[in-house]
C-alpha positions in Angstrom: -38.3 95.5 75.5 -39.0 91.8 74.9 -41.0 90.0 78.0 -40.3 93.0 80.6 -42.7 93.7 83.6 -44.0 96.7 81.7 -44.7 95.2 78.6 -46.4 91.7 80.6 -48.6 94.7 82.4 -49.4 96.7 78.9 -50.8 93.2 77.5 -52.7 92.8 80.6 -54.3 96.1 80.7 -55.5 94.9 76.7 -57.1 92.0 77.8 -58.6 93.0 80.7 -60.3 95.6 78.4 -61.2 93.7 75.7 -64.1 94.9 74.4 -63.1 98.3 74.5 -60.5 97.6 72.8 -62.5 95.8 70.3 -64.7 98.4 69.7 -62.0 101.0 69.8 -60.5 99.2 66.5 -63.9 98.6 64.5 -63.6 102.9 64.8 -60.9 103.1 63.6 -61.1 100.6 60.7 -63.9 102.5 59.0 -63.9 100.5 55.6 -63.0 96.8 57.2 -65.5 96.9 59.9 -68.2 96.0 57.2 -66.1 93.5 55.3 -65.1 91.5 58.7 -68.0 88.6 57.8 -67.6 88.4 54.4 -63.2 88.4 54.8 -64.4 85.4 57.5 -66.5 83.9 54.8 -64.2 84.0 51.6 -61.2 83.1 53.3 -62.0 81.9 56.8 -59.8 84.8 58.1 -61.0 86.0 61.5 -59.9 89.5 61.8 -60.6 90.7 65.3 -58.8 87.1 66.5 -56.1 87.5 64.4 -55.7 91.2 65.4 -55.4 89.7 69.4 -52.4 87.6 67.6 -50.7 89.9 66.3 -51.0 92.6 69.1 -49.5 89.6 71.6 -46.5 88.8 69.4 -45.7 93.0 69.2 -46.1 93.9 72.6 -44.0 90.7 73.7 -41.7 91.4 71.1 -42.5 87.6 69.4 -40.2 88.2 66.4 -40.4 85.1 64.8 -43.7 84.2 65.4 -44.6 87.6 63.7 -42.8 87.0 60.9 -44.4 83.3 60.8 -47.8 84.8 61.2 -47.1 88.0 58.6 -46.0 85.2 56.2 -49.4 83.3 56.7 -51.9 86.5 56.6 -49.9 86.6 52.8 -50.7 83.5 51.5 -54.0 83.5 52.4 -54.9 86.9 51.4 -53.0 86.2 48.2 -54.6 83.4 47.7 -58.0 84.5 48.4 -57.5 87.9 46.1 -58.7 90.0 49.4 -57.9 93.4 48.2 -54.5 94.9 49.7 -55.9 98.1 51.2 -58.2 96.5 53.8 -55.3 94.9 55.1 -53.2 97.9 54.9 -56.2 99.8 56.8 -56.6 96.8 59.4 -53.1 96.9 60.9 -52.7 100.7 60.9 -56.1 100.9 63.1 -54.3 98.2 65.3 -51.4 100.3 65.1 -53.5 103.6 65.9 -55.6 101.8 69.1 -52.6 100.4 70.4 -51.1 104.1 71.0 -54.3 105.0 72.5 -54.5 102.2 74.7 -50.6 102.6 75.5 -51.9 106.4 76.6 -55.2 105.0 78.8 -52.1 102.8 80.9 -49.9 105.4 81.4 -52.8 107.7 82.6 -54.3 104.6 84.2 -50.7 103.8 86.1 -51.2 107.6 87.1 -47.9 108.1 85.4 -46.1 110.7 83.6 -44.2 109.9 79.9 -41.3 108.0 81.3 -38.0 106.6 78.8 -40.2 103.1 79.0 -43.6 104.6 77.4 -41.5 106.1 74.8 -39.5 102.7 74.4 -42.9 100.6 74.3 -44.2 102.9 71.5 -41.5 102.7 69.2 -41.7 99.1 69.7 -45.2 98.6 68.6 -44.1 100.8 65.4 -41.2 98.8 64.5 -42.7 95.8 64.9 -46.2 96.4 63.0 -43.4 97.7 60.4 -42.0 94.3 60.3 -45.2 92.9 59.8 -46.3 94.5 57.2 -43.0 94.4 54.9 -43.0 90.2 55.8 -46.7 90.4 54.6 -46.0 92.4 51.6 -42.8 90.0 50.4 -45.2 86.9 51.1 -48.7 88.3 49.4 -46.5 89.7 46.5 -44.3 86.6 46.1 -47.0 84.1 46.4 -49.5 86.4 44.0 -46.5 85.9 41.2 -46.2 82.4 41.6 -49.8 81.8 41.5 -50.2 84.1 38.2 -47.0 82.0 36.9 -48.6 78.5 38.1 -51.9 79.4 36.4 -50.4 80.4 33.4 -48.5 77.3 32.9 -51.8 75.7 33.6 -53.1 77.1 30.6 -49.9 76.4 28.5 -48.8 73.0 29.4 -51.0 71.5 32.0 -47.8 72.0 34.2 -48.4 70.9 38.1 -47.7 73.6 40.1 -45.3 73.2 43.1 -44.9 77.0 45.1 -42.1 76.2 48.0 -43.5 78.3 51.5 -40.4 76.8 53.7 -37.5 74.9 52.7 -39.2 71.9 53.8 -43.4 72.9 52.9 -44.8 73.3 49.3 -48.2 74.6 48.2 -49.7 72.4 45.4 -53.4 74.5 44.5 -54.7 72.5 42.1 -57.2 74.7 40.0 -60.1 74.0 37.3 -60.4 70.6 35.6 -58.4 67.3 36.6 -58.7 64.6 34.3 -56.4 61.2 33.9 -54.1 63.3 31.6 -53.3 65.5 34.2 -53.1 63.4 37.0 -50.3 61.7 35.3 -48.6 64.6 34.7 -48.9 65.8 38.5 -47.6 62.5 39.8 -44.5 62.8 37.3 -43.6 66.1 38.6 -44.5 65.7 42.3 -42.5 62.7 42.6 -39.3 64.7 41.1 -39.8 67.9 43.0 -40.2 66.3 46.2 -36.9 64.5 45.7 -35.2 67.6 44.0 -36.4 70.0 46.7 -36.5 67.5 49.4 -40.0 68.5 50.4 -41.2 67.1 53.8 -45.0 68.4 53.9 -47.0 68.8 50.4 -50.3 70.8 51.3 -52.2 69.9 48.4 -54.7 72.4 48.4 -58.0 71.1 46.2 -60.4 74.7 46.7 -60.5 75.2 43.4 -61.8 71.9 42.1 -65.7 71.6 41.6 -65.5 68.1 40.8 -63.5 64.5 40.0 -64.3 61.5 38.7 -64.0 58.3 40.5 -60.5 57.1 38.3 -59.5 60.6 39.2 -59.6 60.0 42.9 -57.7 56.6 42.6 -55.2 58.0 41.1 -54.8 60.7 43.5 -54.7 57.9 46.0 -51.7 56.6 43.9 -50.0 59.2 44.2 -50.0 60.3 48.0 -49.2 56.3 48.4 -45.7 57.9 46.3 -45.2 60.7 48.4 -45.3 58.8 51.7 -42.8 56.5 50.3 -40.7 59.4 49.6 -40.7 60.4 53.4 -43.4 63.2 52.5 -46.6 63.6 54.2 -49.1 65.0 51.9 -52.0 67.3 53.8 -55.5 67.6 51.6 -57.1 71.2 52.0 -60.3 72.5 50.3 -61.9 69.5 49.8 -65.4 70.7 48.4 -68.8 69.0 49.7 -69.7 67.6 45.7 -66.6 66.2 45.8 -66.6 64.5 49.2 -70.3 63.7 48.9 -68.8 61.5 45.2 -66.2 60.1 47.2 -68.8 58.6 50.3 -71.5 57.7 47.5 -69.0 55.7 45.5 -67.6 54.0 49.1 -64.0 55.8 48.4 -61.8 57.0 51.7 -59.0 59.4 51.4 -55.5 57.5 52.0 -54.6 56.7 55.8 -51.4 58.4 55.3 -52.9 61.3 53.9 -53.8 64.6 56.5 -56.9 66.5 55.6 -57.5 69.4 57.1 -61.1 72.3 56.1 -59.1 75.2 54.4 -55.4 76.0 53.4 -55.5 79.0 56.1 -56.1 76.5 58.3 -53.1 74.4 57.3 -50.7 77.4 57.6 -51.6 77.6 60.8 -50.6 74.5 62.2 -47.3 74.3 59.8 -46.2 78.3 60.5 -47.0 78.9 63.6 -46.8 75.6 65.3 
């Protein structure tokens, strides 16, 4: 069913009717309509645009950017502990309005249940399937690997690295960064970017209230390593204390460095695009 007329027509029919449709989900998401500011707030996560995204890639049958996309919504929800079953109730209302809406264009197309109506349905099932099980894998998987990563924190002080791609790692850096530390992370970001030939570090900084000036430097140092290394490093999360430090003291992120509002935001541009 990938990119045929009827399909084209089907996502027409959506968008000509989008408020309805709008409105129609809200109904059925009885639990997430009154969590869709605070979801927006915690994790910068726009549900109703991302459930216009995901709606687009089933109906045209978009398999890889679904699974792209799937993997994305499970990093961020993972990493932004949104609990499970408001996504779980989200994409079944999505999958319950698209039936209805697949019913209003047949009726609309003064139609009667054709082999195509029944092959459109049953590929808007299979495919909200997939993306749930991709978004399942990823939120589970990434979950572990923060737990892991924090409990080495605790341990060791380890730095820790969470491959996405074979090419893109994660690096959230959480609680209190101190020279000790930063020597430590530059040791093991300089090895794991060789060993794991990592082409894009996202080095997400959310979860860091503050840093002191010798900090920053050093930071500095060590994207100045990465970029000699063929890696471009991309700077998430950067909180206002921090940046407010960094202007007050005359301090400018590396040239070579990306920076970029949130690590959903990141995602974006490297799994979708």
């Amino acid at each position: 069913m990938k990119g045929s007329l009827e399909t084209y027509k089907f996502l027409e029919f959506i968008q000509e009717n989008k408020e309805d449709f709008e409105g129609s989900l809200l109904n059925e998401a009885f639990n997430v309509k009154d969590k869709i500011e605070e979801i927006l707030t915690i994790g910068n996560i726009d549900l109703i645009n991302n459930a216009h995204k995901l709606v687009q890639y089933i109906i045209k049958g978009e398999e890889q950017e679904l699974q792209s996309f799937a993997k994305q919504e499970g990093i961020a929800w993972a990493t932004h502990e949104i609990p499970l079953y408001f996504k779980l109730e989200w994409v079944q209302a999505i999958r319950r309005t698209l039936w209805k809406f697949l019913q209003k264009y047949n009726e609309v197309q003064n139609k009667v249940i054709t082999e195509e109506f029944f092959l459109v349905e049953e590929q808007v099932n299979n495919q909200v399937d997939r993306f749930l099980n991709v978004f399942f894998i990823t939120y589970s998987q990434y979950k572990d690997s923060l737990i892991m990563a924090q409990k080495e924190l605790v341990e060791n002080l380890s730095v820790p690295i969470i491959p996405i791609t074979p090419t893109i790692c994660i690096l959230p850096l959480i609680g209190a960064v101190d020279l000790y530390r930063t020597n430590i992370l530059e040791e093991k970001v300089l090895i794991e970017i060789g060993k794991l030939r990592i082409q894009t570090l996202i080095m997400d900084l959310s979860g860091i209230m503050e840093m002191e000036p010798e900090v920053m430097n050093h930071l500095m140092k060590i994207i100045d390593g990465t970029s000699l290394m063929g890696c471009t490093t991309v700077i998430t999360g950067l909180r206002a204390e921090v940046v407010r430090n960094m202007i007050n003291l005359g301090m400018r992120l590396n040239e070579k460095a990306q920076t970029l509002g949130t690590l959903q935001q990141a995602l974006n541009k490297f799994l979708l695009n």
